[in-house]
KENUVO-42325 format. One line per field, with one value per residue: residue number from 0; x, y, z of N, C-alpha, C in turn. Coordinates in steps of 0.05 Angstrom, whole numbers, plus 32768, in hexadecimal, padded with zeros to 4 digits. Example, Ala and Ser with C-alpha at 12.3 -4.5 7.8 and 13.67 -1.06 7.14 Angstrom:
<rs>
num <- (0; 1)
n.c1 <- (8108; 8101)
n.c2 <- (7F8E; 7FD3)
n.c3 <- (809C; 808E)
ca.c1 <- (80F6; 8111)
ca.c2 <- (7FA6; 7FEB)
ca.c3 <- (809C; 808F)
c.c1 <- (8108; 8102)
c.c2 <- (7FBE; 8001)
c.c3 <- (809C; 809D)
</rs>
This chain:
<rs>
num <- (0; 1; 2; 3; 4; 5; 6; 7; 8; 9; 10; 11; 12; 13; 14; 15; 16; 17; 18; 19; 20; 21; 22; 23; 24; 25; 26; 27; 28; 29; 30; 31; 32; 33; 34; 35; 36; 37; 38; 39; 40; 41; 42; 43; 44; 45; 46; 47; 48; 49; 50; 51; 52; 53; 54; 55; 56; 57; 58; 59; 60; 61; 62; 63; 64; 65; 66; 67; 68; 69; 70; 71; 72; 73; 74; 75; 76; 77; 78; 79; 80; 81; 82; 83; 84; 85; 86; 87; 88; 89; 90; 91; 92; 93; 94; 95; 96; 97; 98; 99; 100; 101; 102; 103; 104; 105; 106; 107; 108; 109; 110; 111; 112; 113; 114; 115; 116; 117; 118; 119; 120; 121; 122; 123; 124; 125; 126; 127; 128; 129; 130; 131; 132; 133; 134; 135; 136; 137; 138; 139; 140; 141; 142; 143; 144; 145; 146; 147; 148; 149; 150; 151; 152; 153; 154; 155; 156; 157; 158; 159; 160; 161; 162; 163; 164; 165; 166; 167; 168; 169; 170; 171; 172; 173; 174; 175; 176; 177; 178; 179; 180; 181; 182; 183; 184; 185; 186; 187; 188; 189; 190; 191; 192; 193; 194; 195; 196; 197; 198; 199; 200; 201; 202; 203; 204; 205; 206; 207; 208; 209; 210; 211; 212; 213; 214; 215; 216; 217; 218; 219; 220; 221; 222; 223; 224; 225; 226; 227; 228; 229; 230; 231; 232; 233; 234; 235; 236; 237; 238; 239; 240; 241; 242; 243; 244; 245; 246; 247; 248; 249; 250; 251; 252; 253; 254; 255; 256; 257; 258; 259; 260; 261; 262; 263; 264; 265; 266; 267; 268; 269; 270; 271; 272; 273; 274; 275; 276; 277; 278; 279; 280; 281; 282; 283; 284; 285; 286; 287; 288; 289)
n.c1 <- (85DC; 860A; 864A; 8668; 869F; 86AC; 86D4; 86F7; 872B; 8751; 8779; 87AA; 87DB; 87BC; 879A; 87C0; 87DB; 87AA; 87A4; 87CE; 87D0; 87C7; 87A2; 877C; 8740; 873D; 872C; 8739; 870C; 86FF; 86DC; 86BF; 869A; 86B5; 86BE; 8690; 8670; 868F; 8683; 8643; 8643; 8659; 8685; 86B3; 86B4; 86B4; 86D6; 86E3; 86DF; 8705; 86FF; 870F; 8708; 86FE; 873E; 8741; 874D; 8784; 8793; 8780; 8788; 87AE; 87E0; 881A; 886C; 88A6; 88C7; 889E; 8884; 8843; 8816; 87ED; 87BA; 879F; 876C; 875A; 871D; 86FB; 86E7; 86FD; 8731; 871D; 870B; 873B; 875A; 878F; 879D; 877E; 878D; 87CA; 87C3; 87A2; 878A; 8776; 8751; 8726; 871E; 870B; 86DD; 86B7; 86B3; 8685; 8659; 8646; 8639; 8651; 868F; 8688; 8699; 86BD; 8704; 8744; 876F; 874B; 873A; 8767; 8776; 8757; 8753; 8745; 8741; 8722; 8721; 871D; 874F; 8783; 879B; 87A3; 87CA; 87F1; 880A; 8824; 8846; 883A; 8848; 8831; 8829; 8837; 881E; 8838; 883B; 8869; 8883; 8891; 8879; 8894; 886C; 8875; 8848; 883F; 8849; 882C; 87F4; 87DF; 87C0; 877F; 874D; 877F; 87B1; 87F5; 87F3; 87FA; 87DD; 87DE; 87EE; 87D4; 87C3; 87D9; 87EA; 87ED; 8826; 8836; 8866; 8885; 8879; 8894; 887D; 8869; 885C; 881F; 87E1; 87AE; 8770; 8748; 870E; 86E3; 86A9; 867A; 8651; 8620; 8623; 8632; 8651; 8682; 86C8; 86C9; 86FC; 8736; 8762; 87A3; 87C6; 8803; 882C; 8866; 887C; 88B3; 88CA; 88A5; 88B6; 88B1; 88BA; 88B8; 8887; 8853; 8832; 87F0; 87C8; 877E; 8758; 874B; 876C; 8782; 87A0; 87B1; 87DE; 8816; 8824; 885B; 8877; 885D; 8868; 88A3; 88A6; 888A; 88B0; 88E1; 88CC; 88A4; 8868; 883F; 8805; 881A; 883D; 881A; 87F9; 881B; 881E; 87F2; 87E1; 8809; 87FC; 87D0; 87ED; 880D; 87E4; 87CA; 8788; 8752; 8718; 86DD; 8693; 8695; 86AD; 86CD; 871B; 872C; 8705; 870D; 874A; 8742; 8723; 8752; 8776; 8757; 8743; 877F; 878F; 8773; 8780; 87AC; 87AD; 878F; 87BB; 87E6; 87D7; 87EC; 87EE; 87B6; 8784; 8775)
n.c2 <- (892D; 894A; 8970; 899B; 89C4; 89F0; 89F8; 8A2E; 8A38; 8A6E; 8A66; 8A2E; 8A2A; 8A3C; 8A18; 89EA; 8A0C; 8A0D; 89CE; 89C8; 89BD; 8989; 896A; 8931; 892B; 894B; 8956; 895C; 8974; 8964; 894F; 8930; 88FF; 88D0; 88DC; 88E5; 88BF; 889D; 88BC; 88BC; 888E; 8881; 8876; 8899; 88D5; 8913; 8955; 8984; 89A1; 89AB; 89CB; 89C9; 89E1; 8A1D; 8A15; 89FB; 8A0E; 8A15; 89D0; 89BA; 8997; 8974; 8967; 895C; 895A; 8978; 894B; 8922; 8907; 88FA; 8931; 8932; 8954; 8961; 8967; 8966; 8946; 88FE; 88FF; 892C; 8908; 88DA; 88F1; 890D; 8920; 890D; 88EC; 88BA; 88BB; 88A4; 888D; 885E; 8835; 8847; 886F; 8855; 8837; 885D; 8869; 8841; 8844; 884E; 887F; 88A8; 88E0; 88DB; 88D8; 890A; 892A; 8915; 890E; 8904; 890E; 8909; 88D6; 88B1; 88BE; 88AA; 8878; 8842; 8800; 87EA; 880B; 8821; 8840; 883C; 8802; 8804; 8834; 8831; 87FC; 8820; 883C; 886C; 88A8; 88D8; 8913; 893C; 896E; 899D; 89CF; 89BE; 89AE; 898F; 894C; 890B; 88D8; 8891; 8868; 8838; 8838; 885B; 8846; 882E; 8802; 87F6; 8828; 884C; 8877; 888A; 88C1; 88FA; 8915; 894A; 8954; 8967; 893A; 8958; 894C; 8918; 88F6; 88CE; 88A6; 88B0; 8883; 884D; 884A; 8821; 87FC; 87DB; 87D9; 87BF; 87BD; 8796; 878D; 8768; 8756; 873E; 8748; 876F; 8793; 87C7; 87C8; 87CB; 87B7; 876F; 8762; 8784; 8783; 879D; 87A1; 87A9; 87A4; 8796; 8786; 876C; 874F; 8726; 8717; 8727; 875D; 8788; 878F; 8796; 8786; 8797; 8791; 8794; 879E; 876F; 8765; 878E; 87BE; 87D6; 87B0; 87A2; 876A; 874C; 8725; 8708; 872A; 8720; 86EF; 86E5; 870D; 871B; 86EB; 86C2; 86DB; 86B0; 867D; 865C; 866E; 8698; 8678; 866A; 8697; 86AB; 8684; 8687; 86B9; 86A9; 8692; 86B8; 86DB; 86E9; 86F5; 871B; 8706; 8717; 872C; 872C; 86FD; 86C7; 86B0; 8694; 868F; 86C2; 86BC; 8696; 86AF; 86D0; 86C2; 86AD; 86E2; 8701; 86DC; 86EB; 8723; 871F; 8700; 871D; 8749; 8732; 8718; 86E9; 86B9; 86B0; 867F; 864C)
n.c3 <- (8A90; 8A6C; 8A82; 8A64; 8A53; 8A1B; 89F0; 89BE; 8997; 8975; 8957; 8947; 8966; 898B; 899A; 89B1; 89DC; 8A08; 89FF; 8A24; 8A59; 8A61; 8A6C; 8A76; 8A77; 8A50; 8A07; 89C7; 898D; 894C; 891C; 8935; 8937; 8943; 8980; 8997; 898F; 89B9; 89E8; 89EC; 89F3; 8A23; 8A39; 8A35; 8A58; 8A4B; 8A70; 8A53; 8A0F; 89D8; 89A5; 895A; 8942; 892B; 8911; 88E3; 88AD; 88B5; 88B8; 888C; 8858; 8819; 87FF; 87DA; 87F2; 87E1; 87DF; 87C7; 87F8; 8808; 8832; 885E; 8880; 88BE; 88C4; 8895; 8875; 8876; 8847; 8825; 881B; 8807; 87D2; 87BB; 8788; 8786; 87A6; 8796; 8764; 877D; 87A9; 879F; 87BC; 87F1; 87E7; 87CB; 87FC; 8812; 8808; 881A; 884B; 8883; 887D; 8848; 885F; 8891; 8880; 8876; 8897; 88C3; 88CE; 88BA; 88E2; 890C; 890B; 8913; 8948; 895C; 896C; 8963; 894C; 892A; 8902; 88B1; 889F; 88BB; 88B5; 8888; 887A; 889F; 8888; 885E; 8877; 8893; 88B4; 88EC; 88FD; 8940; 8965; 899E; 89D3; 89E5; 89B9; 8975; 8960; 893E; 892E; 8917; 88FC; 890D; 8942; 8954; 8961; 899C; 89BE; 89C7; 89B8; 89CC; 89BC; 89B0; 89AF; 89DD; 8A12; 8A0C; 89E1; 8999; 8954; 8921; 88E6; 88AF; 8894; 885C; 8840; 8804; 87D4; 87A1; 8764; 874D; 8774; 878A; 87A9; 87D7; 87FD; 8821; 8849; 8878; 8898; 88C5; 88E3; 88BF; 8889; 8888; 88BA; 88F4; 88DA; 88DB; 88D0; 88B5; 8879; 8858; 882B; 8803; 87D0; 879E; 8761; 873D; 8701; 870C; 8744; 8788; 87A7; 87BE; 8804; 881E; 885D; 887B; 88B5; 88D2; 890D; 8921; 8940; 8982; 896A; 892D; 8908; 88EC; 88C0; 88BE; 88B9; 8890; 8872; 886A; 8857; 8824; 880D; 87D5; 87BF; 8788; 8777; 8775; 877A; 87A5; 87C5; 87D2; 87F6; 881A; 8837; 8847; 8865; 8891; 88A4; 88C3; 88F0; 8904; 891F; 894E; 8965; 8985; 89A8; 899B; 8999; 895A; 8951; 8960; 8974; 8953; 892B; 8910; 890A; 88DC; 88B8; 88B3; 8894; 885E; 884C; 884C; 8825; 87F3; 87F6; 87E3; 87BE; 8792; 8787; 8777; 8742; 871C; 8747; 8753; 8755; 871F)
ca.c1 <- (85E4; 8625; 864D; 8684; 86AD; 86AE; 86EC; 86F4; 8744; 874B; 8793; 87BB; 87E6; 87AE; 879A; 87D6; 87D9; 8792; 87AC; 87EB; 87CB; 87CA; 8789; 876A; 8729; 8735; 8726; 872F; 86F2; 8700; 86CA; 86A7; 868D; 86B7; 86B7; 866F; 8660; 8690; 8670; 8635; 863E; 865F; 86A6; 86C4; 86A6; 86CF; 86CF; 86E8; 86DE; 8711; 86F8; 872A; 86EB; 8713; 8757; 873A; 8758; 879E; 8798; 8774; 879B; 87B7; 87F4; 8836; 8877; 88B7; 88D2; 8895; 8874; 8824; 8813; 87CA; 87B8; 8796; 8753; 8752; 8709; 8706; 86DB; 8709; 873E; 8710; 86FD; 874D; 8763; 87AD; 879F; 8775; 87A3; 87DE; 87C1; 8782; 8784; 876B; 873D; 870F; 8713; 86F5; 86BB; 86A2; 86AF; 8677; 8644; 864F; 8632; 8669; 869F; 8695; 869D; 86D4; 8714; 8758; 8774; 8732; 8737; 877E; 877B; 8734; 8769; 8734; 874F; 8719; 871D; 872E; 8760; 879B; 87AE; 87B8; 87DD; 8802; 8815; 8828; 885E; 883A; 884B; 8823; 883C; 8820; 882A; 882C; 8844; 8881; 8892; 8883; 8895; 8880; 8869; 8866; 8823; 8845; 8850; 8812; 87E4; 87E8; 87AD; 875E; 874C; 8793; 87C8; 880A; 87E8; 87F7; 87C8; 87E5; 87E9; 87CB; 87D1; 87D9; 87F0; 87F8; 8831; 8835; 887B; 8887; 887C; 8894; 885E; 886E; 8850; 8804; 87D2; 878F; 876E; 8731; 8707; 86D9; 8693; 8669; 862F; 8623; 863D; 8649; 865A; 869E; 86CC; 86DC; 871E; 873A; 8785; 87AC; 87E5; 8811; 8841; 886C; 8892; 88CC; 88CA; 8895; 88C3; 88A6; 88DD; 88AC; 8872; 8852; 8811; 87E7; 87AB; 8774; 873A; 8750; 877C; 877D; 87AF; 87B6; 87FB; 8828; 882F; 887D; 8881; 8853; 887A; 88BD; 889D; 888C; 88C2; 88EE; 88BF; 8894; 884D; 8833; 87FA; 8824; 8843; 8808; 87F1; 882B; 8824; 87CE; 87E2; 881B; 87F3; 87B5; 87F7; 8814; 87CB; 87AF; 8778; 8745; 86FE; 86BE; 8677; 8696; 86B2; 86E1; 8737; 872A; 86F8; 8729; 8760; 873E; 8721; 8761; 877F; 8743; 8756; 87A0; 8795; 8762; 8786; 87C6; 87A4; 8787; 87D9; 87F1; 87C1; 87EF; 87E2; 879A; 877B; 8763)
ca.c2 <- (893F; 894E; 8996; 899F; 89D9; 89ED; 8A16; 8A2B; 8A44; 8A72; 8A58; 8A1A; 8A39; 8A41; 8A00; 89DD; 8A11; 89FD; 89B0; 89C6; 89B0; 8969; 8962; 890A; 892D; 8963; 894B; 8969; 8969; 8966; 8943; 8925; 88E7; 88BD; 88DC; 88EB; 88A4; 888D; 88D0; 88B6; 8866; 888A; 886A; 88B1; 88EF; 892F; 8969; 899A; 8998; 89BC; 89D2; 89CA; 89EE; 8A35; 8A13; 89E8; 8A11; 8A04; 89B9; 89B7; 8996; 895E; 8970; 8950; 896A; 8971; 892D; 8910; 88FF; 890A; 893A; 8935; 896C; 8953; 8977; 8955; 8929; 88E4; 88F9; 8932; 88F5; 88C7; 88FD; 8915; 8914; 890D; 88D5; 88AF; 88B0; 889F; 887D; 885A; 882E; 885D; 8883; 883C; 882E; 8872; 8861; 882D; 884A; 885E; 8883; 88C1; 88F1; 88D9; 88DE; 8925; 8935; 8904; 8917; 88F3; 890D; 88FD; 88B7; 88A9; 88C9; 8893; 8861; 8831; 87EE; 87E0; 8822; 8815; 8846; 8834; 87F4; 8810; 884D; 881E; 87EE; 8833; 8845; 887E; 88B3; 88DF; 8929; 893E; 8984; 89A3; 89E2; 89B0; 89A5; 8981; 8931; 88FE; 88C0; 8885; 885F; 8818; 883E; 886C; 8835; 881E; 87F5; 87F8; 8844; 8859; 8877; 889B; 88DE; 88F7; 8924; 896C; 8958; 8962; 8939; 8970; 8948; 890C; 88ED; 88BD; 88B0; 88AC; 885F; 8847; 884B; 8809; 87F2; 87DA; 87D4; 87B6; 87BA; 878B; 878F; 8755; 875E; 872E; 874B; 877C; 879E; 87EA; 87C9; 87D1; 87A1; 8759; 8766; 8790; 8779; 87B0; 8797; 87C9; 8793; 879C; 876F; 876E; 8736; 8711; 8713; 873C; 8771; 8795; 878C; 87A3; 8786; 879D; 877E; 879F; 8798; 8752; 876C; 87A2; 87CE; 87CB; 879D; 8794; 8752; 8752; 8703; 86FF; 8739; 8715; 86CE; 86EC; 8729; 8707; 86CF; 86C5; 86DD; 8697; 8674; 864C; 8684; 86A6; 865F; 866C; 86B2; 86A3; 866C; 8699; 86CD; 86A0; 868F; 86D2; 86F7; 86E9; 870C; 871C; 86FB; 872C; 8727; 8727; 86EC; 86C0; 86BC; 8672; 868E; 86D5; 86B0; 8683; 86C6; 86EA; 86A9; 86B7; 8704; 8706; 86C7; 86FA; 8737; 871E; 86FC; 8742; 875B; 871B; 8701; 86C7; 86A5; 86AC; 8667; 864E)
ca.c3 <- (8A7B; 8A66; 8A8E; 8A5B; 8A48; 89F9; 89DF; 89A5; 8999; 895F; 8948; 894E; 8983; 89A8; 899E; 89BB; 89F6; 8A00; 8A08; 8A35; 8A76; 8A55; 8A7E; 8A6E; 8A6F; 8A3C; 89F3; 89AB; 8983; 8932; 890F; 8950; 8932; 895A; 899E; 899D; 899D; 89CD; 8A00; 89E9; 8A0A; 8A47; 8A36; 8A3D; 8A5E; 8A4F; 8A70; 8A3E; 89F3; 89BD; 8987; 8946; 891E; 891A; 8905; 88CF; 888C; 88B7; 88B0; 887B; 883C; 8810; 87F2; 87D7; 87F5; 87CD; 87DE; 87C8; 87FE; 881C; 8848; 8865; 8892; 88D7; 88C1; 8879; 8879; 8863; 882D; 8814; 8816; 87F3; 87B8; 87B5; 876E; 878B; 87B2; 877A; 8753; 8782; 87BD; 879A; 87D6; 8800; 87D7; 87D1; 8815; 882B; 87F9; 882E; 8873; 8891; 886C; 883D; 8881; 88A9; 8874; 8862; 88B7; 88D2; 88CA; 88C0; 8900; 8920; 88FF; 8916; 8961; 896E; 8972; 895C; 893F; 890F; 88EC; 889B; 8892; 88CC; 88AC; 8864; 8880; 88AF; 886E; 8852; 888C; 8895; 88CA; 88F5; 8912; 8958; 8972; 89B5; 89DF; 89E9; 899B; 8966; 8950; 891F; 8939; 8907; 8902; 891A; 895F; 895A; 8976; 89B0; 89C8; 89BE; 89B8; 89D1; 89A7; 89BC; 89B3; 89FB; 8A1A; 8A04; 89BD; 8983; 893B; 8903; 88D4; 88A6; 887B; 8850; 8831; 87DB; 87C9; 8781; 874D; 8748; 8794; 8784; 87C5; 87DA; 8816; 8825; 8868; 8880; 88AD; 88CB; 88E7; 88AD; 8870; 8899; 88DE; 88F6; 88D1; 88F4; 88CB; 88A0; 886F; 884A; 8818; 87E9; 87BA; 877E; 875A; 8724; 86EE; 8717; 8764; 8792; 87AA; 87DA; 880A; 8838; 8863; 889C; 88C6; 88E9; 8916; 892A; 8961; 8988; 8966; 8914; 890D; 88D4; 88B6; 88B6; 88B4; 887C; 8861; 8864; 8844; 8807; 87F8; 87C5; 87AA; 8771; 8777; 876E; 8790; 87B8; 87DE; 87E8; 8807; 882D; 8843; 8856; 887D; 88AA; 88B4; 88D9; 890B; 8913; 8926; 896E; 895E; 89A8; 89AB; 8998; 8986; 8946; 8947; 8974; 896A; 8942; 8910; 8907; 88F9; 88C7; 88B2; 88AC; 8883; 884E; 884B; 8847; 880B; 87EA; 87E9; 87CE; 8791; 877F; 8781; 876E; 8732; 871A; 8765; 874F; 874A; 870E)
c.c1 <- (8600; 8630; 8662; 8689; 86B5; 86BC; 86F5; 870D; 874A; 8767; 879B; 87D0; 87D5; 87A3; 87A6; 87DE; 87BF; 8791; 87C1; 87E7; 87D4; 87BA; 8783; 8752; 8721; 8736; 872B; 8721; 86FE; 86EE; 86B4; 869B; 869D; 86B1; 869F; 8665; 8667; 8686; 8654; 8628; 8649; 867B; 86B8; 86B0; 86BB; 86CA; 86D4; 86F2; 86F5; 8712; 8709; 871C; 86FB; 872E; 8753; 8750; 8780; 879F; 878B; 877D; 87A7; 87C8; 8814; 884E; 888C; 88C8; 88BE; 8888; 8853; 8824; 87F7; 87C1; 87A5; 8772; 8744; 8736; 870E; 86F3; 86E5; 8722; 8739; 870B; 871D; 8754; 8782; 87A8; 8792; 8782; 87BC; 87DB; 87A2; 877A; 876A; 874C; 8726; 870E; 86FF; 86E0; 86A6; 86A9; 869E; 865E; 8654; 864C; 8652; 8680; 86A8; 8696; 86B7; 86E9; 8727; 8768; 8760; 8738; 8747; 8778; 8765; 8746; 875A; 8737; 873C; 870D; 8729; 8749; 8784; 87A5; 87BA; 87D2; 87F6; 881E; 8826; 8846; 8857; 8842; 8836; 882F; 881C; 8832; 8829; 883F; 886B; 8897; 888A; 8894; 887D; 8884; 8862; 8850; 8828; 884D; 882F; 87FA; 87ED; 87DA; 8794; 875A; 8763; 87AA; 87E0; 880D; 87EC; 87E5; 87C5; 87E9; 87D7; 87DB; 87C6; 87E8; 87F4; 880C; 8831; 884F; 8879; 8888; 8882; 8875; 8857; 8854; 882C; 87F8; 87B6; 878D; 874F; 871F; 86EF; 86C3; 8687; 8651; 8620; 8638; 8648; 864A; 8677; 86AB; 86D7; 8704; 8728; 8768; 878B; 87C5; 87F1; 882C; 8852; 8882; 88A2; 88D5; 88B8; 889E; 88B6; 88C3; 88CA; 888E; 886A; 882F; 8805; 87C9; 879F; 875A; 873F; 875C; 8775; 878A; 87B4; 87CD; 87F5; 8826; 8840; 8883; 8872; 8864; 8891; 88C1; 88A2; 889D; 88DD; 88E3; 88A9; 8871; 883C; 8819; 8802; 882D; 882D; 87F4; 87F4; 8826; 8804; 87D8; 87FA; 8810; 87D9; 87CC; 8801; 8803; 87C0; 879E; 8760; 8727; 86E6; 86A4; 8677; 86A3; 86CE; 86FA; 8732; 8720; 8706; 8738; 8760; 8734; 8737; 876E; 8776; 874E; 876F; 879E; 8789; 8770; 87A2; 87BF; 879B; 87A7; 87EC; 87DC; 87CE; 87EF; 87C6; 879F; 8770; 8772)
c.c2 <- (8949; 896E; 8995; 89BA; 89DB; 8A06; 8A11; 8A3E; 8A48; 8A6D; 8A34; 8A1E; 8A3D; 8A2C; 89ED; 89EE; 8A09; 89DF; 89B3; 89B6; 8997; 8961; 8946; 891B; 8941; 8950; 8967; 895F; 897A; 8964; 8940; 8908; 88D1; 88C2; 88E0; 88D7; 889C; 88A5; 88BF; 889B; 886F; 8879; 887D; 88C9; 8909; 8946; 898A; 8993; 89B1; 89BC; 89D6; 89D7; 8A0F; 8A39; 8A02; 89F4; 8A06; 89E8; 89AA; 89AB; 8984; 896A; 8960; 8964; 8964; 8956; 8919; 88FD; 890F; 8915; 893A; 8947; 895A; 8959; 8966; 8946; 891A; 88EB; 890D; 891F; 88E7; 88E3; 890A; 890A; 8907; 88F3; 88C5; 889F; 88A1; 8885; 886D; 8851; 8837; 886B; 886B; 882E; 8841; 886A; 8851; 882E; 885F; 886A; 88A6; 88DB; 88FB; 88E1; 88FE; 893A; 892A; 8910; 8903; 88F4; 88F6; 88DC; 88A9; 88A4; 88B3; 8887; 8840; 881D; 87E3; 87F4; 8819; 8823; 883F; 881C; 8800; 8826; 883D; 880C; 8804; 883F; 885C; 8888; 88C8; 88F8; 8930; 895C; 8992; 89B5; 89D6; 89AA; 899D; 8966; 8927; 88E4; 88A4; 8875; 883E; 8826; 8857; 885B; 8824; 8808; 8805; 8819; 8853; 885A; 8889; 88B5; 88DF; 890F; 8941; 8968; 8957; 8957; 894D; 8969; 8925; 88F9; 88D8; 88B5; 889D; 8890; 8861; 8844; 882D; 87F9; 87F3; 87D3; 87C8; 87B4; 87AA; 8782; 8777; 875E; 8746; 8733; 875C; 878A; 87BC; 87D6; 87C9; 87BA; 8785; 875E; 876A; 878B; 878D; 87A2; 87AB; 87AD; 87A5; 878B; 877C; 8753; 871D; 8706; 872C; 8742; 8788; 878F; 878E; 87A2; 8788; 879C; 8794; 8795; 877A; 874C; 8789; 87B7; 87C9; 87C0; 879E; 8775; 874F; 8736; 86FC; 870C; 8724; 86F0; 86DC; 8708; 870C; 86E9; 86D7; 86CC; 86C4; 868D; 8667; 8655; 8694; 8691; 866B; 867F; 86A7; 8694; 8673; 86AD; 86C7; 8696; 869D; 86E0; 86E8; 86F3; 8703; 8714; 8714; 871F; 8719; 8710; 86DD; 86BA; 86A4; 8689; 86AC; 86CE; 86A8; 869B; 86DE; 86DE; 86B3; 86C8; 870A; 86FA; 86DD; 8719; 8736; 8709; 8713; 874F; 8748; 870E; 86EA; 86B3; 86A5; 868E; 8660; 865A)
c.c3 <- (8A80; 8A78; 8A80; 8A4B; 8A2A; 89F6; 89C0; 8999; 897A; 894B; 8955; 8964; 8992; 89B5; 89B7; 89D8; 8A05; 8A0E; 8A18; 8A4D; 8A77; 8A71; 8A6E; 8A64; 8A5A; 8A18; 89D8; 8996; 8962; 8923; 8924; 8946; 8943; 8978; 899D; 89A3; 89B2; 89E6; 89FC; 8A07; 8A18; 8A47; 8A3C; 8A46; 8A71; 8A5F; 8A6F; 8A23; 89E6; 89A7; 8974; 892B; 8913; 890B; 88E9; 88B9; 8897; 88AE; 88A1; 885B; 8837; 87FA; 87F0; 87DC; 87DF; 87CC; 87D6; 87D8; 8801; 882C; 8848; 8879; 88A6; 88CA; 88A5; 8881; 886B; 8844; 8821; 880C; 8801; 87CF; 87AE; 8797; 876D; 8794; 87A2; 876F; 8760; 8796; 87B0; 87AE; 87EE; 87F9; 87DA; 87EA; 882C; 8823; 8807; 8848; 8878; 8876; 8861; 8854; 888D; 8898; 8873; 887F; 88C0; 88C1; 88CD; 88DA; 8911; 8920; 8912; 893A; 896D; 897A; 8973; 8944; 8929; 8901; 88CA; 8897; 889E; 88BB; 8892; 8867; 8893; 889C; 885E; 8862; 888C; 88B7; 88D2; 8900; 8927; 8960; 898F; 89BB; 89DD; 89D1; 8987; 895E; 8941; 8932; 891E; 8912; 890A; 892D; 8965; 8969; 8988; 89C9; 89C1; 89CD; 89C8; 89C0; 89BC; 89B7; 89D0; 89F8; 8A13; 89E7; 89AE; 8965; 892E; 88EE; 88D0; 8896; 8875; 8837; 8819; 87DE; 87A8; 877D; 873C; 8759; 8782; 87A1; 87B9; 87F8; 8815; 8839; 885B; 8892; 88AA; 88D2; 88CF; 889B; 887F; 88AF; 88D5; 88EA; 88E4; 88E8; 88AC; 8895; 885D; 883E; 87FE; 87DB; 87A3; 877F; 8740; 871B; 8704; 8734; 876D; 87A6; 87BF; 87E7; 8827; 8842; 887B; 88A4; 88D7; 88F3; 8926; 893F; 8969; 897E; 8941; 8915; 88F0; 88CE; 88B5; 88B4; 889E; 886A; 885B; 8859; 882A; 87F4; 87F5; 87BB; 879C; 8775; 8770; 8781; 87AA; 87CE; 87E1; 87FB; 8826; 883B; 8854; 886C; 8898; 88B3; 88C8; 88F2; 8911; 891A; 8947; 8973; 897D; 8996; 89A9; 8993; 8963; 893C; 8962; 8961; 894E; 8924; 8908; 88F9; 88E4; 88B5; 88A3; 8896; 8868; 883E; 883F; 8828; 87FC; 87DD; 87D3; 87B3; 8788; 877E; 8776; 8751; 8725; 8731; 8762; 874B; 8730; 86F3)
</rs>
């Protein structure tokens, strides 16, 4: 049986003094749906919990700043995310990918902090937010910075959260209204298991050239990754089938994707091939077949 210490700090300053020690074994508890499991299997055993239950209305909130971008508060759940009328409309992306993580339960507990901080590569929302160039702020006795989300992970459940921080925030900076997305995750052993691999793509074109794009892989490695060689195939050519041939067939030799249950690197690759061809005919429909 577990001997751990439960605080419960009635500001955000208290919070972050709280985390000063930058103790390994101290933990902040948001949602709890992830660490609970991994306490659970004995992967981590903390011993001192912080409670982020009295600061909630602080990071609590989805709001556009005056430049137009997102702000997501650390506290936000995925299922006030998923039900956002702001995001809906702006990020639909997003909004239909909360719809199938996890079960409604878990949604209306987990938290986007929480989400982020797992550092758990076959979560859905890291690649889309990744594809997105989103950034991440982290706060501590020491300061505050913004970490973007292509340096936020940094291997299988480790991110560059250090030990005295907390995230309290997300952005997400203004895209043209132009930019269209799709994100399409993959499972093998079941429809909820974790995904073998999940592809996020945001396009837009002008007179049928595509003039931006932006795509990012997860679950298949240990860290979500950019596409940036698929990216730089198809910015400036025609949305055709032929280049998205092209693009499918670069991104099964840019992925080294690690061996699981769920599947070894061979059938991934051929896997991610699939995927990549898949989502860019839903953003591309004259490369549709047929």
């Amino acid at each position: 049986m577990l001997n751990v210490e439960w605080v419960e700090p009635e500001t955000l300053e208290d919070v972050k003094h709280a985390l000063a020690s930058g103790d390994d074994l101290t933990r902040v508890v948001s949602g709890g749906t992830a660490l609970s499991l991994i306490i659970k299997q004995g992967i981590y055993q903390p011993e001192r919990l912080i409670s982020l239950k009295k600061v909630r209305c602080e990071l609590n909130y989805i709001r556009p700043d005056n430049d137009g971008n997102l702000r997501i508060g650390a506290m936000t759940t995925l299922r006030e995310m998923e039900t956002s009328p702001f995001i809906e409309q702006n990020y639909p992306v997003i909004s239909k990918a909360l719809h199938h993580v996890a079960n409604p339960r878990i949604r209306y507990v987990a938290s986007i902090g929480g989400n982020l901080s797992h550092g758990d590569a076959h979560l859905d929302l890291p690649p889309i937010l990744l594809a997105l160039d989103a950034k991440v702020k982290v706060e501590s006795v020491r300061g505050d910075r913004w970490i973007p989300l292509a340096d936020f992970f940094q291997g299988y459940y480790v991110t560059a959260v250090r030990p005295d921080e907390l995230v309290t925030e997300v952005l997400l900076p203004k895209t043209d209204p132009g930019l269209k997305g799709a994100y399409i995750k993959y499972t093998t052993l079941s429809n909820d298991d974790w995904p073998t691999l999940g592809v996020a793509a945001f396009i837009q074109q002008e007179q049928g050239i595509v003039c931006d794009v932006r795509m990012a892989v997860s679950a298949v490695t240990d860290v979500p990754a950019k596409l940036e060689a698929v990216e730089q195939l198809l910015l400036g050519k025609p949305g055709s089938e032929a280049w998205i041939e092209q693009a499918a067939e670069m991104a099964f030799h840019a992925v080294e994707p690690s061996e699981d249950l769920r599947g070894s690197s061979w059938y991934k690759k051929e896997m991610l091939k699939v995927h990549v061809r898949r989502v860019l005919q839903q953003l591309l429909p004259e490369g549709q077949k047929g």
